[in-house]
C-alpha positions as a printed Julia matrix, in Angstrom:
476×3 Matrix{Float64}:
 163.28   15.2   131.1
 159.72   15.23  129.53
 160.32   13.73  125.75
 158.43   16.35  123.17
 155.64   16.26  121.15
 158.48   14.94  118.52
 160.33   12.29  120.07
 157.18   10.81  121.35
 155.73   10.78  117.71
 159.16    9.03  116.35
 158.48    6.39  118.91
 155.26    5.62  118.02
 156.06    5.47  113.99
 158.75    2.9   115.28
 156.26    1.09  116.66
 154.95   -1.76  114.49
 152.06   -3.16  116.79
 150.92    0.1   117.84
 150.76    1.1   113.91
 148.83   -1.95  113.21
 146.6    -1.32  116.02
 145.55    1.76  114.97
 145.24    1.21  111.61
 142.94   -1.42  111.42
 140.79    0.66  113.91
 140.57    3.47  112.37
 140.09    2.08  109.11
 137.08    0.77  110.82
 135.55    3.33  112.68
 135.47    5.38  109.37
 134.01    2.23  107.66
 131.51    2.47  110.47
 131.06    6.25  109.89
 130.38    5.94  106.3
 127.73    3.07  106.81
 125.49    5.35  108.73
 126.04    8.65  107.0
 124.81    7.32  103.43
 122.36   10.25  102.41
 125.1    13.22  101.76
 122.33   15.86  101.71
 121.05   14.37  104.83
 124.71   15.01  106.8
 124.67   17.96  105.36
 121.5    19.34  106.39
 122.36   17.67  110.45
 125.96   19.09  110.17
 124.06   22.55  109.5
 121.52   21.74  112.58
 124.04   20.72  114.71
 126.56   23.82  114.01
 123.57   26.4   114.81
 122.25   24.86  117.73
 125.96   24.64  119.5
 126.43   28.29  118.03
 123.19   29.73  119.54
 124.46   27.81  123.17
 127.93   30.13  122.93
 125.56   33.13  121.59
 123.95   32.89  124.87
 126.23   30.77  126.91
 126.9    33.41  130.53
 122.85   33.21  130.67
 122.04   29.75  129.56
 125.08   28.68  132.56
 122.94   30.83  134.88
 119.15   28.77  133.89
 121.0    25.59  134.23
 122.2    26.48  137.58
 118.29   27.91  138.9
 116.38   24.68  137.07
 119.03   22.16  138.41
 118.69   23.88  142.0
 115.14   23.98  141.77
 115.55   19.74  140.52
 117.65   18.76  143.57
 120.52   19.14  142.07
 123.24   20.76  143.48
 125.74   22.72  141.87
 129.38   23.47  141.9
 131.66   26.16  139.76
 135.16   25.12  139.63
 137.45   27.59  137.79
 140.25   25.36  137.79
 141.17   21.37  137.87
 142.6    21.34  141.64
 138.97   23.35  142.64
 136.78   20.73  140.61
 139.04   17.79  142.7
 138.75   19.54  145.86
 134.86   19.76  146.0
 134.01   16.38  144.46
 136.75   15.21  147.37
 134.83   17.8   150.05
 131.74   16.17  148.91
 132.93   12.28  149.23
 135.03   13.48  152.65
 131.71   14.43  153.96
 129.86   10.83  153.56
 133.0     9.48  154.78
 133.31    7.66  151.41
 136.26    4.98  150.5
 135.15    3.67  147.19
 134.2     5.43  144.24
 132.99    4.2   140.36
 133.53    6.49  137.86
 131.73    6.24  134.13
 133.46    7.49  131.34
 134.2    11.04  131.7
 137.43   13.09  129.81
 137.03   15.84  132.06
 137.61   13.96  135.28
 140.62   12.85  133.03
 141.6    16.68  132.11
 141.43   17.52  135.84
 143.53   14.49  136.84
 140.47   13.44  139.41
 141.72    9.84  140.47
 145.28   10.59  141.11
 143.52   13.52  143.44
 141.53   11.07  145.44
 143.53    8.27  145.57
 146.58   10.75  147.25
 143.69   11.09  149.85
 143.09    7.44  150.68
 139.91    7.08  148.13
 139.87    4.22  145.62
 138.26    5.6   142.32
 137.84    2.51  139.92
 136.93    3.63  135.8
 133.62    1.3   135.06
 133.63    1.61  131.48
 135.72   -1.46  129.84
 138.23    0.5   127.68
 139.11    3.19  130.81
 139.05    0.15  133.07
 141.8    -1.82  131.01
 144.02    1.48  130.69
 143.58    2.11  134.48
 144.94   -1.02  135.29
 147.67   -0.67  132.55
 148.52    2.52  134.55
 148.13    4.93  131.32
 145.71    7.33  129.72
 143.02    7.0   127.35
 144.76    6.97  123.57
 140.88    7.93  122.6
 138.48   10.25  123.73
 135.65    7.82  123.08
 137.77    4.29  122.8
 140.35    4.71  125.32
 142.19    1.31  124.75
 141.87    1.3   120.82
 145.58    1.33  120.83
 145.93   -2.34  122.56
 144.8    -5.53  120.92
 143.45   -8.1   122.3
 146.18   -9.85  122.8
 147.83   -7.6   124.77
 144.78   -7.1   126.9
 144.66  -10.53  127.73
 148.05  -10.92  129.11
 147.32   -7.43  131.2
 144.2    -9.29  132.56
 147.22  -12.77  133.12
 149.31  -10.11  135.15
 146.56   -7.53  136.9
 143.99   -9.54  138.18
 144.59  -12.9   140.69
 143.05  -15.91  139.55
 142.76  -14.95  136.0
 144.29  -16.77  133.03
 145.23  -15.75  129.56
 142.68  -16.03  127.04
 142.06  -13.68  123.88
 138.94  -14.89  123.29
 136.93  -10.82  123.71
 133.5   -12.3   125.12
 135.54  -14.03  128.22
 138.01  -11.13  128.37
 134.57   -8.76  129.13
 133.15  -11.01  130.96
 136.15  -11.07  133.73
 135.69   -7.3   133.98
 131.79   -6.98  134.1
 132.44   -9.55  136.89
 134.9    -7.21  139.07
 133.12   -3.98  138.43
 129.65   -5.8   139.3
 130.92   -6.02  142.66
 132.52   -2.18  143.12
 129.16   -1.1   141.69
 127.26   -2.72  144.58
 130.44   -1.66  147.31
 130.51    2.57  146.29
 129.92    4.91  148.14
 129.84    7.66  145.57
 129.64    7.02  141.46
 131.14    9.97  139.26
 129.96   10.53  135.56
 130.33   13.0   132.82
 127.96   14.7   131.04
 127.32   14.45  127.18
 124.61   17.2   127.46
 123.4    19.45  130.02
 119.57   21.03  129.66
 119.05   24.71  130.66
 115.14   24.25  130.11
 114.89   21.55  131.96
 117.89   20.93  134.46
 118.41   17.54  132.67
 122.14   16.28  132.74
 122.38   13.63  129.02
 124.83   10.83  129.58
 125.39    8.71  126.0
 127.08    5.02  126.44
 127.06    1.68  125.33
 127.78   -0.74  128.37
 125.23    0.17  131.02
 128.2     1.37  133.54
 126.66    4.88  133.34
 123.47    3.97  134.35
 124.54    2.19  137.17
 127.42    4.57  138.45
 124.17    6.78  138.79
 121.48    5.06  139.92
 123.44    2.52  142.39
 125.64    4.25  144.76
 123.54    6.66  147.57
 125.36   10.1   145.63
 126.16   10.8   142.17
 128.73   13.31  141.29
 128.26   14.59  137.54
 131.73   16.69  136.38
 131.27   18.52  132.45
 132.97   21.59  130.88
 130.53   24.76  131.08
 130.53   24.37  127.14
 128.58   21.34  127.21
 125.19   23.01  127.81
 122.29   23.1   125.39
 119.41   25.4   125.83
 116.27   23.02  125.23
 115.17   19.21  125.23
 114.4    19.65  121.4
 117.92   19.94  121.11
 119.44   16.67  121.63
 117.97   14.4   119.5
 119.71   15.98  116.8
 122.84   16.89  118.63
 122.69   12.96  119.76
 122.5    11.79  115.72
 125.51   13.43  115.25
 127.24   12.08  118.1
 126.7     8.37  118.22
 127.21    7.89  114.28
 129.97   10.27  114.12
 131.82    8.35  117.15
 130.7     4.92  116.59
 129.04    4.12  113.5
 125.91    3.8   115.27
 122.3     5.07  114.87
 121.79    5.05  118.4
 123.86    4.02  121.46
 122.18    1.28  123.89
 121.86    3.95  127.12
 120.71    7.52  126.87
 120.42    8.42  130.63
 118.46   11.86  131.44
 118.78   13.07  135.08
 117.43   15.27  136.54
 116.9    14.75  140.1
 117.79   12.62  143.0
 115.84    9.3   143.66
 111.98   10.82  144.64
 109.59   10.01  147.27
 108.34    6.33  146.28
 111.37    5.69  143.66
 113.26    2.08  144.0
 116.24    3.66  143.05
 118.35    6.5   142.39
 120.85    8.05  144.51
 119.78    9.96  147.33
 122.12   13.43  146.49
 123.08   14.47  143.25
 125.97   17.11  142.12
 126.85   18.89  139.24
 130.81   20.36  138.73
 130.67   23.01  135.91
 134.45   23.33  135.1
 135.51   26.15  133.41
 139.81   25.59  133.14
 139.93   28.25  130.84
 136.51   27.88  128.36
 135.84   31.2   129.71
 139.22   32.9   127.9
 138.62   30.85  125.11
 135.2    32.06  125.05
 136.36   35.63  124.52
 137.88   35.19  121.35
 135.28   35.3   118.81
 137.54   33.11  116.24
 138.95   30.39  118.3
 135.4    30.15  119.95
 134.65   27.92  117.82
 136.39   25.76  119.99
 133.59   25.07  122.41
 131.4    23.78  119.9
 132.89   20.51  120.02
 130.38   17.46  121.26
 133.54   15.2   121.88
 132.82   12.69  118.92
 136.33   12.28  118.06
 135.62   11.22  114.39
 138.33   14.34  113.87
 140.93   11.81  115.16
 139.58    8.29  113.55
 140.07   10.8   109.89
 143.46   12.58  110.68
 146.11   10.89  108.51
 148.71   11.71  111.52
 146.2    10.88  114.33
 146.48    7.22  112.71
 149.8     6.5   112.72
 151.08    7.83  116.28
 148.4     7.13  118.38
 147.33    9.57  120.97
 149.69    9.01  123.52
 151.88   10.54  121.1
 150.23   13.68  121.82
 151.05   14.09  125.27
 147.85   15.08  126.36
 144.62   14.79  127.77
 142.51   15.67  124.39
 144.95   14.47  121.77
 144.28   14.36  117.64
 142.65   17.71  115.76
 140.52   18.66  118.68
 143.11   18.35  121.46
 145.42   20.79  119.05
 143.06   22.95  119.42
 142.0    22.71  122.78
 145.01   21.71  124.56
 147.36   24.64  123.82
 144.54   27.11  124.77
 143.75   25.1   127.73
 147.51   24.74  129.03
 148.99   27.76  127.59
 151.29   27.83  123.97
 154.21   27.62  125.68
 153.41   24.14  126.88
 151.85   22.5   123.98
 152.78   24.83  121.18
 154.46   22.29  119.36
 151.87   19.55  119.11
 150.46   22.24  116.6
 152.59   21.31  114.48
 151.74   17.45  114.06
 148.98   18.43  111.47
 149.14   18.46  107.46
 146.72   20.93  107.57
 144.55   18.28  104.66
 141.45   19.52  106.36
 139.81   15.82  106.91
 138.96   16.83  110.79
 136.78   19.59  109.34
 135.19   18.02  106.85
 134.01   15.02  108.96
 133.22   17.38  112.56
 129.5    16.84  113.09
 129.11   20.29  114.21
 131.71   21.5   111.38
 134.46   23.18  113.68
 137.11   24.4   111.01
 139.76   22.78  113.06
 142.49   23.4   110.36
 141.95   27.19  110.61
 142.07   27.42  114.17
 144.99   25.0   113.95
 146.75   27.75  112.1
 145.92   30.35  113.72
 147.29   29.1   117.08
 150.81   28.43  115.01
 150.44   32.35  114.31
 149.8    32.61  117.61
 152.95   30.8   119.3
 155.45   32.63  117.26
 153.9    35.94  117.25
 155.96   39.17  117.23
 153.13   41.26  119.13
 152.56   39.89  122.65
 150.12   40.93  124.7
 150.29   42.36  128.27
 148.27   39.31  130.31
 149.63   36.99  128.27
 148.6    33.44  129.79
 147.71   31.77  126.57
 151.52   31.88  125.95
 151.42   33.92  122.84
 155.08   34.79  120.82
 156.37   31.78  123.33
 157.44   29.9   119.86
 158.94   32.62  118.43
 162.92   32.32  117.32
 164.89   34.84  116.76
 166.94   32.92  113.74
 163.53   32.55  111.82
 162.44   35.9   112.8
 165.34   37.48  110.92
 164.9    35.23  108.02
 161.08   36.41  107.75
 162.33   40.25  107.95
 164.8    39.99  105.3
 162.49   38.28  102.74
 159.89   40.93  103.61
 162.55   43.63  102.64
 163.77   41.95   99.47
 160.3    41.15   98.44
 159.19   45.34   99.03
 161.89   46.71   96.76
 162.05   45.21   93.19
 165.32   46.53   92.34
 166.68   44.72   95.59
 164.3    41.86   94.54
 165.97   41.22   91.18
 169.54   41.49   92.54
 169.08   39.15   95.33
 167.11   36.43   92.94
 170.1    37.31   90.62
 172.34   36.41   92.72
 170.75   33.44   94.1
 170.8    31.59   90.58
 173.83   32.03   90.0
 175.28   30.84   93.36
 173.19   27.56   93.37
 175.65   25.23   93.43
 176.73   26.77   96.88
 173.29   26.25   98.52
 173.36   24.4   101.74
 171.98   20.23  101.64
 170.62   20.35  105.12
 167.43   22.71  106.11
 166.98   21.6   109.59
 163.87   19.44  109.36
 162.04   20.45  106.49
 165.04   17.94  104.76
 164.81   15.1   107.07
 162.31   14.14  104.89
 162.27   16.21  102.01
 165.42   17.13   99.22
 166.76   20.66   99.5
 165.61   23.06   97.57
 167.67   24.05   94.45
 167.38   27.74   92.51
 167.03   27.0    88.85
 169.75   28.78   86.65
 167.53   31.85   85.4
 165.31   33.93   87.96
 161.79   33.87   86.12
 162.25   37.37   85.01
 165.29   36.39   82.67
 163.44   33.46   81.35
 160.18   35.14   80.48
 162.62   38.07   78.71
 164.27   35.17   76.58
 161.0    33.56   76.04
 159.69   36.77   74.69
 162.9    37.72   72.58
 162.35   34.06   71.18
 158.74   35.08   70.27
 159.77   38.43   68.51
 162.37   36.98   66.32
 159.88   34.04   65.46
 157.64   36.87   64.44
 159.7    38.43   62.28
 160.85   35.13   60.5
């Protein structure tokens, strides 16, 4: 049986190292965060930037989708729709099947992660090794990221080192971080050189220009793209932007938000296969616009908002709960604020209606999102969602799958005592003067919390003796 959303967040709070781990790295990256973001009026003024360019993209998006396509085409650059994660596997493997490839490198890309891509090719006989340091470690711990943008911040290095002891022949412990990178720069070196195909993501994808953006730190982008003879690039269909002029502030936002940095050490722009003349480059390039249910998002002009999202995760290095389960807690591909939001919309309610729940509502993910997604509204507004009375007819985002009946009765009666005052004052009356038989246990609002306890007097009969005490003062 799958644990929940719960059991796997008790687990984590039991877990010492993996508290530790996290807390001294997020306690970091928001160190980092704050270094960079000094001038408040500054942020301010790029939050605003950054929110209207992403909103003018969904404004626009069906058409802007449609000039990305034509300029792309007109690049080189072929492209592929995928409506769902087993299409967006199936063409990528179509397209390796075809060069008869065995060996693939793969940048960092949480989309390839969202549609499950090396499990896909690897069931087909293709080895699909991650390139970036943090996916590669998790790979060969046989897990998922824990981080959309530091996928093995939940390990120290200590525990990395014995992975590297027990994974790799020949290698010894050591915790000493240069030698640990150093052992993996010097196995990927040699799949970089062996591919046949290398997969990336894309940060940000250019209608004006048919330019696919890839941000990273390590050089493993650039050379999953320029190495290998083909070069698969897989993104949502939300991650277009309508003009160059775009990024650069879209890319402020992004590197400092994620990393505490002014500027990562790669910005790759591509936007064709290697030319006549060029020493490299591959010699085909492919775009997979995933859509895995952006497009029903989409439709709903609240939780659009959604889509705006540049995949920073600085929502997760601020969330108070974030910090102290991890993101493995979550269950899920996107975990934190943002994979609240997106995950249960992606997947349905019914699946990952709870993990709505993990979230004080405090409204830190908000107040630090570069592009300022109210993630706390749209947080609620799926938990309305889930245990709605009113379901729709094509109901596949799982609404009213939450609902229970037990709380639904509760909610109706307090709505009928709270219409009639008469029924009002009896019921409070009543209440007060049977506190003594109120229950101790309220499921799990008092696992953590006392019960409440009715005072003595309803309000009304203490404002009437605080006014008869008033009058007689009066007349004294």
């Amino acid at each position: 049986m799958t644990p929940t959303f719960r059991q796997r967040a008790t687990d984590a709070l039991a877990d010492k190292a993996l508290r530790s781990n996290f807390r001294g790295a997020m306690d970091f990256l928001r160190e980092k965060r704050a270094s960079v973001f000094t001038d408040e009026r500054e942020l301010a003024e790029l939050r605003a930037l950054g929110h209207q360019i992403r909103a003018n993209v969904l404004s626009r998006l069906p058409s802007l989708l449609e000039q990305l396509e034509a300029q792309c085409q007109k690049n080189g650059i072929q492209v592929h729709w995928a409506e769902t994660p087993n299409e967006a596997c199936e063409i990528i493997y179509q397209i390796m099947h075809r060069r008869n490839a065995k060996l693939a490198v793969k940048g960092k890309s949480m989309v390839s992660e969202e549609v499950g891509l090396n499990h896909y090719l690897e069931t087909r006989g293709i080895e699909c090794i991650e390139s970036d340091m943090g996916e590669y470690i998790v790979q060969l711990a046989e897990e998922t990221p824990s981080h959309i943008i530091m996928p093995a911040i939940h390990k120290s290095k200590e525990q990395i080192a014995r992975l590297f002891e027990e994974k790799i022949d020949g290698v010894g412990y050591t915790n000493n971080v240069d030698e640990l990178i150093g052992v993996g720069r010097t196995i990927l070196r040699d799949k970089f050189f062996k591919a046949d195909v290398g997969i990336s993501g894309v940060n940000f994808a250019v209608a004006e220009t048919g330019t696919l953006c890839l941000v990273e730190n390590e050089g493993n982008g650039r050379m999953c793209t320029t190495i290998p003879p083909v070069h698969i690039a897989i993104t949502g269909i939300e991650k277009v932007v309508e003009k160059i002029s775009d990024i650069p502030p879209l890319l402020s936002l992004l590197t400092r938000s994620a990393t505490g940095q002014r500027i990562t050490t790669y910005f790759n722009m591509i936007s064709s296969p290697r030319k006549k003349g060029e020493r490299d480059g591959p010699e085909e390039v492919h775009l997979v616009l995933l859509d895995n249910g952006r497009s029903r998002i989409y439709q709903d002009t609240h939780l659009q908002e959604t889509l705006r999202c540049i995949r920073c995760g600085a929502c997760m290095n601020h969330c108070p709960v974030y910090s102290r389960i991890g993101g493995h807690a979550y269950g899920t591909v996107y975990p934190g604020p943002i994979g609240q939001v997106v995950m249960p919309q992606i997947e349905g309610l019914e699946k990952h209606g709870e993990m709505t729940e993990g979230c004080s509502l405090n409204g830190a993910c908000g107040e630090v999102c570069p592009v300022e997604i109210p993630l706390a509204d749209l947080i609620r507004t799926l938990r309305q969602k889930k245990s709605a009375a009113a379901i729709p007819p094509d109901n596949r985002a799982g609404i009213g799958s939450h609902r229970k009946k037990t709380e639904a009765i509760a909610w109706m009666f307090w709505k009928w005592v709270h219409r009639a005052p008469a029924i009002y004052l009896m019921v409070t009356f009543a209440i007060s003067r049977l506190r003594l038989l109120m229950p101790r246990s309220f499921g799990a609002w008092t696992r953590y919390h006392s019960a409440p306890k009715p005072a003595p007097q309803t309000l009304h009969e203490l404002m009437r003796h605080r006014k008869q005490a008033t009058s007689k003062e009066d007349q004294l």
